[in-house]
N, C-alpha and C positions, 0 to 999 in steps of 0.2 A: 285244215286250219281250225282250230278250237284254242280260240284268243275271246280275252272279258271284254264288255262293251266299250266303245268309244262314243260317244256322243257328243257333236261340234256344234250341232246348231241343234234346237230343239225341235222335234219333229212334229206333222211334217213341214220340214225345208221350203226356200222359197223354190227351188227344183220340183221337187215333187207337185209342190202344189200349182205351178205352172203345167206339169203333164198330168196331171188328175185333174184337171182345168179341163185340158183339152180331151182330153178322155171322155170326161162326162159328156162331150157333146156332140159324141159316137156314139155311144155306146147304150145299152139298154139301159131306161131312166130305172131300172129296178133297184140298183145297186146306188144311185144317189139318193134314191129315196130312202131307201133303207138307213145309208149313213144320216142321214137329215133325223132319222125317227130315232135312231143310238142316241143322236149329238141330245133330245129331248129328253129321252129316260135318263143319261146320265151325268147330264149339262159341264158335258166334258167335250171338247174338237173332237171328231170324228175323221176328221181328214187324211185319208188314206199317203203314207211314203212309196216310194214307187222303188222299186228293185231297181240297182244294177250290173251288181253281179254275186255270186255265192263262192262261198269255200268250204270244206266242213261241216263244222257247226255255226259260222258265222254267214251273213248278209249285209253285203254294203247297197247302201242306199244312194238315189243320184246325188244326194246333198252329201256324200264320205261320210256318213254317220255308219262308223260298226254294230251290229246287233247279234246277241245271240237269238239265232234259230230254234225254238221251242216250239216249232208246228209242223216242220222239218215237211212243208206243202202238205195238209192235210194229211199229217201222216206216212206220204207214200216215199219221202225222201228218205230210207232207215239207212241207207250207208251214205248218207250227210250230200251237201253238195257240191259237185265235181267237182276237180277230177275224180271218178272212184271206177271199184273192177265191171260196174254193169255198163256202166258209159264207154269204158274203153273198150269192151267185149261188142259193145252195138256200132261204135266207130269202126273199126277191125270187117267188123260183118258188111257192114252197108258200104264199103271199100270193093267189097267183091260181089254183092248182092241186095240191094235196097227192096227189090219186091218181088216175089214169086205170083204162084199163080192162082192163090187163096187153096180150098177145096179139091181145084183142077190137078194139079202140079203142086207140090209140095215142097219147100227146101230144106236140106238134110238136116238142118239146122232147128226147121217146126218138129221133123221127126223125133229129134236129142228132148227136146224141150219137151213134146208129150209125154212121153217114155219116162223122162221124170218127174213129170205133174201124176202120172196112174201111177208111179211109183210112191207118192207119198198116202196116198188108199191106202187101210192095213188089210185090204183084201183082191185076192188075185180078180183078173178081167176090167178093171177099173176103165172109163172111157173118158177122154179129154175134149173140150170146146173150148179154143181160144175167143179172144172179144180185145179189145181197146180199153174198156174201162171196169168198173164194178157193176154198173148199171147192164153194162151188156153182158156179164155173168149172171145175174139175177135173172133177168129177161131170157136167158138161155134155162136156169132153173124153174123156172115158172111154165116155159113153151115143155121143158121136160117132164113134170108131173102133170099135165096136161095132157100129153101124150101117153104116160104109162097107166094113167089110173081111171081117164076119161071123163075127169071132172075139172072143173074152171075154176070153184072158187078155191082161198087159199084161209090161213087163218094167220094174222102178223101181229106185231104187240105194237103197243104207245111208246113212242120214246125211240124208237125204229129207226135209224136211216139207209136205205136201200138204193138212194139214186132218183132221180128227179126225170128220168125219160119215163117214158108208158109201160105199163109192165110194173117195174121197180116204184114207181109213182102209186100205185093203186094201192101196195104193201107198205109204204112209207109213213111212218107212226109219229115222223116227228113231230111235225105240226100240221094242224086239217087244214089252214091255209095253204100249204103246198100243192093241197089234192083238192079243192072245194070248187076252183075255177073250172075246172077239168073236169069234172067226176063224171058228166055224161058220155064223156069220149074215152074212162077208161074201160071200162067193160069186165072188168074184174069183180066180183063179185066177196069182200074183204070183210073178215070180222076181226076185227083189234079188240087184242086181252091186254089188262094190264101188266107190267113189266116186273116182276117182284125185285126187292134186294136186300140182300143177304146182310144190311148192313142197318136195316131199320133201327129204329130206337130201340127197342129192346128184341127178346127173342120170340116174345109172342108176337109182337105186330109184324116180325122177317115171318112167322106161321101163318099168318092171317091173311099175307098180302101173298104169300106162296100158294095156300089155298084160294085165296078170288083168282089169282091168274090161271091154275090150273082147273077148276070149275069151270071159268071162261072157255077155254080152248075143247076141254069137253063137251062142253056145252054144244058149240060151233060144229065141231067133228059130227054130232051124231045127229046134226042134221044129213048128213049122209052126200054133200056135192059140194066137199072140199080134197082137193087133190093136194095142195101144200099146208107144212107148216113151216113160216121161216120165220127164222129166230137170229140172233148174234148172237153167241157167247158170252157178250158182255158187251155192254151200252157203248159204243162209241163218243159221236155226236151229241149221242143222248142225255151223257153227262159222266160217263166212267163208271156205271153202274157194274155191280158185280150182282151174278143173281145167288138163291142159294144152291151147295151143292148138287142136291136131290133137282133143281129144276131141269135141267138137260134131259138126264136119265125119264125123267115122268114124260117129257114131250116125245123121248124115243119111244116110251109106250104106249103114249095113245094114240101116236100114229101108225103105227103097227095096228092097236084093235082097230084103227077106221082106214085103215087100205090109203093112208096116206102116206106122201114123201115129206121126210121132215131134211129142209135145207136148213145150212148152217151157213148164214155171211161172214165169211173171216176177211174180209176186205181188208178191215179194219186191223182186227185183232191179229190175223196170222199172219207168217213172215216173221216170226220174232217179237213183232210187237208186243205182245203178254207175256213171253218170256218161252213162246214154244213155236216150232212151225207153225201148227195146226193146234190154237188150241182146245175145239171139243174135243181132237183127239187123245190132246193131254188130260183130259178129266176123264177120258176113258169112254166117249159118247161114240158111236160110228154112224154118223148120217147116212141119206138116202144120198146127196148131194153137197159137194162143198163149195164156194164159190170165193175164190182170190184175186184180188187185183191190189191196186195201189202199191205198196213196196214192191210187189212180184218183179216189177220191172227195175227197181232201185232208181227210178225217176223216168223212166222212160215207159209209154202207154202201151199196159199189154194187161189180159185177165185170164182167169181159166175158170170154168165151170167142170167139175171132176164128179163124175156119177159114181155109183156103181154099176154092176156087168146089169145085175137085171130090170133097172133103171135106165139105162140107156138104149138096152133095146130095142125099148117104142119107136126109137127114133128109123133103126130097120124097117119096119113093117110097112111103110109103103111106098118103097120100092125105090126108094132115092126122092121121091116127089117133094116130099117134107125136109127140109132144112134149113139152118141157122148159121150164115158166115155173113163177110164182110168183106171188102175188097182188100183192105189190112190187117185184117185179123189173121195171125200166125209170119208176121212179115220178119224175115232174116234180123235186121238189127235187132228187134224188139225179143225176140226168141233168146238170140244170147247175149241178151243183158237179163233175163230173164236163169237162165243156165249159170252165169257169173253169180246171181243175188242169189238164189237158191245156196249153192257153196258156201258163199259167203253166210248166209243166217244159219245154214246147218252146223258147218264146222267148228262154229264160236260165237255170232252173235246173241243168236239166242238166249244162250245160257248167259251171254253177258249183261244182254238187257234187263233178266232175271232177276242177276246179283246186284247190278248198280240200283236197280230202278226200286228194289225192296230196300236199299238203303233210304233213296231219297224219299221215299216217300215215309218213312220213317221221321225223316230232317223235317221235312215238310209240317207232317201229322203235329210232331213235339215243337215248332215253332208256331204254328198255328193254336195249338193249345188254349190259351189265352183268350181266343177269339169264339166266343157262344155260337157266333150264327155260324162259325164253320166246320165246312165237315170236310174231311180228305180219305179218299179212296182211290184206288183203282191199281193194276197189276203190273206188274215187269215197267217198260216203260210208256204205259198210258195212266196217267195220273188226274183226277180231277178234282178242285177245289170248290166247293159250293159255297155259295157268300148268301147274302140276306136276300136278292133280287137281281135281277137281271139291270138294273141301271146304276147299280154297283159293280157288281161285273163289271161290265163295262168301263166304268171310271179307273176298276186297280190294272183291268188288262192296258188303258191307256195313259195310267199313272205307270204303269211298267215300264211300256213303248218308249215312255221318255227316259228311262235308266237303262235302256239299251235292250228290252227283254221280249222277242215277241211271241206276245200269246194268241189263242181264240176262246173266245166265249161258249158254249154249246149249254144242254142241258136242254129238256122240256121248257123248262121257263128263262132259258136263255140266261141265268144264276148261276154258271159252273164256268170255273176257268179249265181248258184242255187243254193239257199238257204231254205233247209226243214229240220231244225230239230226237233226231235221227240215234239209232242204235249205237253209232261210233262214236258217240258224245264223249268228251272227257269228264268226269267224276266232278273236279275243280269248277267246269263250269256249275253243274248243276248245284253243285254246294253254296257257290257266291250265289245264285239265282234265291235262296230263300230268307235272306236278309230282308234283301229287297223286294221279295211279295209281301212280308210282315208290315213293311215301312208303306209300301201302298196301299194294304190295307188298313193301314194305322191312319194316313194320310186323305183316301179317297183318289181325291183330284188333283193332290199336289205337284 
């Protein structure tokens, strides 16, 4: 389904806000508080619509208000919301088999599904670790250069999002709020470099900020007991940063002179989403470690951590003792929805995401024009708009909401509207979609 919005009552409904009512008074106070601190910075309702059900590219809300989908769930939703081929691939599956025996016992099905996660490695021996989410890819990246290189710390950048468990928490650059409460129980030992991008005001200061971030990392390296370097390809959360060419290739080199693994979170970015399976391996970078999840599953919870042969072999050397599973990790339905998406993003998506998502963001760039404080970036289809502040932001993502359009906010300073709707998007939607972010940010709060 990929139909323009409908909007009946203005959101959120008195529905919604009767179950967001009740909500809040289960549920972790983090998340009302949070909305309480938006509703301040950008003295606009904050009050959360509640789902009821999805199609496409559309989501209907309990109050019958249609929206377009422009988050497609953090991203992970790229072949739009059911019915689609990884859903009914995981129905199919979980009809003859819901759960094997993790590690112990294997189903033929985890088998198909490694075989083609070492298969997307452009080098023979490749080793696979399923997980449930990104965080528990990371967390598998992290336990892995630990093991191959015999050192704990790692080196991550500002603007970072890696996952909010332990592990993934310690390397996580978005905000030092996330990790400050914590920081005695992570045990990580973290140096955060800054984040360059290739998109700076002119071409000395993308030189200038390319060099402090790469000085940083050296810097950190030749302390001599960091075993990681993890990086994204490109900002996600962060804000749709693109870094410059030359940054990838430099972090593959100095982790080579410092006997590190340089991991690559494609959480985000891969699957299509920039416009490639894999994309440091489309700029040509070959990590030590790749780590995918979110679309891998095409909505359904699966991840993979994919080594290389002499990276993963740490994980041999003592003797089976050492391991990383899960009770569900590699579980029958998740595998072949997993096997479906794959297909699906190799055969065509991809390159689809590519071609649409350069146009819009072209529509976008040339309609935004106009606007000084704005800036747009970002690849295939992750797109992001920067505005003056985070409590603008705010107001145009919920000046949208109300024309039917839903966004997220992200960015270091919470300034950036993110833009990832599911890869099967129709063109049409996304074309009517730039009117109307002109008009809200013309607007504000309207």
């Amino acid at each position: 389904m990929n139909e323009l919005p409908e909007v009946k009552v203005a959101p959120p409904g008195p529905r919604s806000r009767e179950l967001a009512s009740r909500l809040a008074s289960v549920e972790s106070p983090a998340f009302e508080a949070r909305r309480d601190a938006r509703a301040q910075a950008s003295r606009a309702d904050q009050g959360p619509i509640v789902y009821a059900r999805g199609r496409g590219s559309n989501v209907v809300d309990v109050d019958d208000n249609r929206y377009v989908d422009l988050t497609a769930g953090f991203g992970a939703l790229i072949l739009g919301h059911g019915p689609n081929v990884a859903l009914e691939a995981a129905r199919a599956a979980e009809d003859e088999l819901v759960l094997a025996l993790g590690d112990v016992y294997a189903s033929e099905l985890k088998v198909r599904a490694c075989e083609a996660l070492a298969a997307l490695f452009p080098e023979p021996g490749a080793r696979v670790m399923l997980g449930l989410s990104g965080a528990d890819a990371i967390t598998c990246a992290l336990k892995t250069a630990a093991l191959a290189t015999g050192k704990v710390a790692a080196v991550a950048f500002e603007g970072a999002y890696h996952g909010l468990s332990y592990g993934p928490l310690a390397v996580c650059g978005l905000s030092p709020s996330f990790r400050e409460p914590f920081a005695a129980q992570l045990g990580v030992p973290v140096t955060f470099a800054p984040y360059p991008s290739r998109d700076a005001d002119d071409a000395d200061d993308a030189d200038v900020e390319l060099d402090e971030s790469l000085s940083a990392v050296r810097a950190a390296l030749a302390r001599g007991d960091a075993g990681a370097v993890v990086v994204e390809p490109m900002l996600g959360r962060g804000g749709c940063v693109i870094p410059p060419s030359t940054f990838l290739p430099a972090l593959r080199s100095l982790a080579d002179e410092a006997g590190a693994l340089l991991v690559v979170d494609e959480i985000w970015t891969g699957m299509g989403r920039t416009g490639a399976l894999v994309a440091c391996l489309d700029a040509g970078v070959v990590p030590d470690v790749i780590c995918l999840g979110k679309g891998l599953g095409g909505g359904v919870p699966i991840s993979a951590c994919i080594g290389r042969a002499g990276a993963m072999e740490a994980w041999a050397k003592h003797g089976g003792s050492t391991i990383h599973t899960g009770t569900h990790f590699g579980a029958p339905p998740a595998c072949a929805a997993a096997l479906a998406t794959l297909d699906a993003v190799g055969s065509s998506l991809a390159d689809r995401a590519a071609e649409i998502g350069a146009r819009w963001l072209e529509e976008i760039a040339e309609a935004c024009a106009p606007f000084e404080r704005a800036r747009v970036r970002g690849k295939g289809l992750m797109i992001g708009v920067q505005l003056g502040d985070a409590g603008e932001a705010l107001a145009v993502a919920r000046a949208l909401l109300g024309r039917g359009y839903i966004v997220l906010t992200g960015g270091t300073r919470g300034d950036t509207l993110t833009l990832t709707p599911p890869l099967t998007v129709a063109p049409e939607l996304l074309s009517a979609f730039v009117p109307e972010l002109t008009a809200a940010i013309e607007r504000g709060t309207a």
